[in-house]
C-alpha positions as CSV (number, residue, x, y, z in Angstrom):
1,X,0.0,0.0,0.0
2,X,2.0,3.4,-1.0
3,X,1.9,6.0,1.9
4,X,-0.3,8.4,1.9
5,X,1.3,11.5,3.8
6,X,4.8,12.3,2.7
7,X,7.7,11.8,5.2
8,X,8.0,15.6,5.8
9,X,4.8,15.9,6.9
10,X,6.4,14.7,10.3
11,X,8.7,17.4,10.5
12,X,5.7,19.8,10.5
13,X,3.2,18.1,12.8
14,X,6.5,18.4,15.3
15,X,6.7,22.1,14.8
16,X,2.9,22.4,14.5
17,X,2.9,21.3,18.0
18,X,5.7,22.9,19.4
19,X,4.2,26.0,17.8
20,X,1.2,25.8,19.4
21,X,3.3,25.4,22.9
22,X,5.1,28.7,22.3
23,X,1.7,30.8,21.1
24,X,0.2,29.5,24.5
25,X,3.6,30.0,26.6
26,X,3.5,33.8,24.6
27,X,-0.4,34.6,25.5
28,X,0.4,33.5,29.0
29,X,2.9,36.0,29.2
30,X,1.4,38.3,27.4
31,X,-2.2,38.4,30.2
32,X,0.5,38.6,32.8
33,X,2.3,41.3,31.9
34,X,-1.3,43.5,30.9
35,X,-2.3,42.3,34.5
36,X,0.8,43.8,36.0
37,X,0.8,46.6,33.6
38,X,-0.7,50.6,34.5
39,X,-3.5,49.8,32.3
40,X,-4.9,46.8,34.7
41,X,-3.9,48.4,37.8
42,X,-4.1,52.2,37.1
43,X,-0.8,52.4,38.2
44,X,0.4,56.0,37.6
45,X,-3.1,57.0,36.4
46,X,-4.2,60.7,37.5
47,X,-8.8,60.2,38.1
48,X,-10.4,62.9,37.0
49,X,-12.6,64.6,40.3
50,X,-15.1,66.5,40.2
51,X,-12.8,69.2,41.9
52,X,-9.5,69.7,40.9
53,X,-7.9,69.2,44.7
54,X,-3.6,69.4,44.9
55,X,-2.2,67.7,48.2
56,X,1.0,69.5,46.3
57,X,-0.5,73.0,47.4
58,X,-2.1,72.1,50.4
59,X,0.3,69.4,52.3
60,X,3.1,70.5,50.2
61,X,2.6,74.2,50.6
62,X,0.5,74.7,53.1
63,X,2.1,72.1,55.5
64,X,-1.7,70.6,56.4
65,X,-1.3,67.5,58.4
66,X,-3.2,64.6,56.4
67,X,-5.0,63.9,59.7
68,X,-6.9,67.0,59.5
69,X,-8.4,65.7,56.5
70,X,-8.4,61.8,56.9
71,X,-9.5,61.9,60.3
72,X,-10.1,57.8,60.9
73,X,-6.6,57.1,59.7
74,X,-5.6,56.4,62.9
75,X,-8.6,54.7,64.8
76,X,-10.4,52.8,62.0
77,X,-10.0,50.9,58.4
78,X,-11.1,53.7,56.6
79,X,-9.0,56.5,56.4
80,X,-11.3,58.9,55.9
81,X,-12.7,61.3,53.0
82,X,-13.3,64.7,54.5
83,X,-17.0,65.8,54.5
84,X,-17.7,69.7,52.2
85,X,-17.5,71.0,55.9
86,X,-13.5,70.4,56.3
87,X,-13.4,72.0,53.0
88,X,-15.4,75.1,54.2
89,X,-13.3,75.9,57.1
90,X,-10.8,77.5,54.8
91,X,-13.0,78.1,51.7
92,X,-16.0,80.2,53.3
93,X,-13.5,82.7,53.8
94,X,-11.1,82.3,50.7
95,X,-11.4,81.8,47.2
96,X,-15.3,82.2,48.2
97,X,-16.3,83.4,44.6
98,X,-14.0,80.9,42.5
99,X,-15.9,78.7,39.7
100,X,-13.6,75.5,40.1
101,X,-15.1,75.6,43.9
102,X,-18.3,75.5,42.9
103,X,-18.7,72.4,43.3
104,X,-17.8,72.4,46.9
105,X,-19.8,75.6,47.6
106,X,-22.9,73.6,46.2
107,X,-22.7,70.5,48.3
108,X,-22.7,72.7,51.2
109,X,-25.4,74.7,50.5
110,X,-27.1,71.0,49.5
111,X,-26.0,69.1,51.7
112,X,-24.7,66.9,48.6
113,X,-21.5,64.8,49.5
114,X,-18.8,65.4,46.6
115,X,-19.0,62.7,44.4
116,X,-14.9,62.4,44.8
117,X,-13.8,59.2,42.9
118,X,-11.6,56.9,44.7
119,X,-7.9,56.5,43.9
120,X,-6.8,53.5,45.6
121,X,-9.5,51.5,45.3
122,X,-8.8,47.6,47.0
123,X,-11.1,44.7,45.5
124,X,-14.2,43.6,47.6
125,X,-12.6,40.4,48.4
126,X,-9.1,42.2,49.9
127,X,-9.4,43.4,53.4
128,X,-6.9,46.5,54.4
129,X,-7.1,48.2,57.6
130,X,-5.6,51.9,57.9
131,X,-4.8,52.0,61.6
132,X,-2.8,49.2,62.1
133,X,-0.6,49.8,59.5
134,X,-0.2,53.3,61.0
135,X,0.2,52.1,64.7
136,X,3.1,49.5,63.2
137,X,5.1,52.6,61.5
138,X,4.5,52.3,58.1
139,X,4.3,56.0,56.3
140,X,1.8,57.6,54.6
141,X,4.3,57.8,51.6
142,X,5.4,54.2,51.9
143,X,2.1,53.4,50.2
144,X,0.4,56.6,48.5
145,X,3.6,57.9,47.5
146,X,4.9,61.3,47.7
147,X,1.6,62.6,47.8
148,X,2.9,66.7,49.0
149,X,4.4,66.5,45.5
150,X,1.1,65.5,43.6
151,X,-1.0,68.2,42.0
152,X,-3.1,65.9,41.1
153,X,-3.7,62.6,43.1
154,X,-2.5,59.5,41.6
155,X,-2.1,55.7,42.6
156,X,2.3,55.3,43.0
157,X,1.9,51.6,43.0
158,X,0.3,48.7,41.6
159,X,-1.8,47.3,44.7
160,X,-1.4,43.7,43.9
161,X,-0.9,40.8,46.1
162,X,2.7,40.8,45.4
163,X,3.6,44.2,46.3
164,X,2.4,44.1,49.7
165,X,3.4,40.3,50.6
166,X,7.0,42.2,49.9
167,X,6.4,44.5,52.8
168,X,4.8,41.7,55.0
169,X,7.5,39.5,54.5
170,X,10.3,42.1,54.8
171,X,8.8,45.2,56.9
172,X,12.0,46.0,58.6
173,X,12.4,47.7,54.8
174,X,9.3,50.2,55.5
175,X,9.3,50.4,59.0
176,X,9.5,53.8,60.4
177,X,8.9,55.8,64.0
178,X,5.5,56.3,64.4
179,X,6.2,60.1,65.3
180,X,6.8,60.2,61.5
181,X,4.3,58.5,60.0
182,X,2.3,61.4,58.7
183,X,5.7,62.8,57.7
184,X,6.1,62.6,53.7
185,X,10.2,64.0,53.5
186,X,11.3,61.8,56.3
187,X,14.8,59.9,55.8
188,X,16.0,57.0,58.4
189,X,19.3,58.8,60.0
190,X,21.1,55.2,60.0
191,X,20.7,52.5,58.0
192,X,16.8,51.3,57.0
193,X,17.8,47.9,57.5
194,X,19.3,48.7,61.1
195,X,16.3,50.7,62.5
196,X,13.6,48.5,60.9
197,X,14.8,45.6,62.3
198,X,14.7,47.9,66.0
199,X,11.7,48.8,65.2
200,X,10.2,45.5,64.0
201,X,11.0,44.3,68.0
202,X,9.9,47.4,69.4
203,X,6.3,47.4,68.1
204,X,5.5,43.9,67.7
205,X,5.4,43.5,64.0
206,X,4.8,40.0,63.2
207,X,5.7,38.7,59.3
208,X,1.7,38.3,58.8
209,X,1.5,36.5,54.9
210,X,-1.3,33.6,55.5
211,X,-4.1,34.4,53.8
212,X,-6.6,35.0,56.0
213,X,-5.0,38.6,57.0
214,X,-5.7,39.8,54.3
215,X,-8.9,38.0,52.6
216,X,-11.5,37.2,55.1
């Protein structure tokens, strides 16, 4: 009986199939790297608000302490969006008649929150609580980034899993006195490494990665 395929046709079910490997193997990469990239993770990203608000001029210029703003940063998981009323303590008396604060001027005469869209916005299924991370050491900037330096709010990092199993395995890295949490421009005066591990004893931090911490 003569043969019906020709011998080379061998040769290319081989590469057929190893082709096939390497198309999966490259679209495997390729949804990893869009899940890890800016796009997925808004990463960089600058949300548009309905106001215009710079933590550049008013932490950055103005020296306000991000507690007087985010007043649950310390006691709850929340941190905190200030109500149209912080807003007026200042802006009843300044910049009263400017259009970009209209916005805030009508939610106070409403009674209207301001629709403000969130910037670091955690899945449902993650859980992330504010205060302990605060009463541990870690920075505002350790997380949110430089925010004095922002004129527009933006997320510095990408939130994933990853990124903060590196801080709960290693905190000695991040650790800092609490006295300077809420400071953006603090520096360690010795070696991170040195102090963390100090400060790691000091307050108890425990290398929390199970899974339950953080999904419950």
């Amino acid at each position: 009986m003569p043969q019906i395929f020709h011998p080379s046709t061998n040769t290319i079910s081989r590469l057929s199939i190893f082709g096939v490997l390497f198309v999966l193997a490259g679209l495997l990469w390729l949804l990893s790297a869009l899940n890890r990239s800016s796009y997925a993770t808004e990463e960089g990203v600058v949300r548009e608000q309905p106001v215009p608000f710079s933590h550049e001029h008013h932490v950055g210029g103005l020296g306000i302490d991000c507690r007087y703003c985010h007043t649950s940063v310390e006691k709850s998981a929340f941190a905190g969006i200030p109500p149209t009323e912080t807003c007026m303590n200042c802006h009843a008396y300044i910049w009263t008649q400017s259009p970009m604060l209209e916005p805030v001027h009508d939610s106070y005469r409403t009674g209207k929150p301001i629709p403000w869209t969130r910037v670091h916005n955690l899945p449902d299924f993650v859980y992330f609580n504010h205060s302990i991370h605060v009463y541990k050491g870690i920075g505002c900037a350790t997380c949110h980034g430089r925010v004095d330096q922002m004129p527009l709010m933006r997320q510095t990092h990408s939130l994933l899993m990853q990124w903060c199993l590196d801080c709960h395995r290693q905190p000695e890295r991040f650790i800092r006195p609490r006295q300077f949490v809420f400071d953006m421009a603090w520096k360690p005066e010795e070696d991170q490494q040195t102090l963390g591990k100090k400060l790691v004893q000091k307050y108890h931090v425990a290398t929390l990665t199970t899974c339950s911490v953080c999904h419950r």
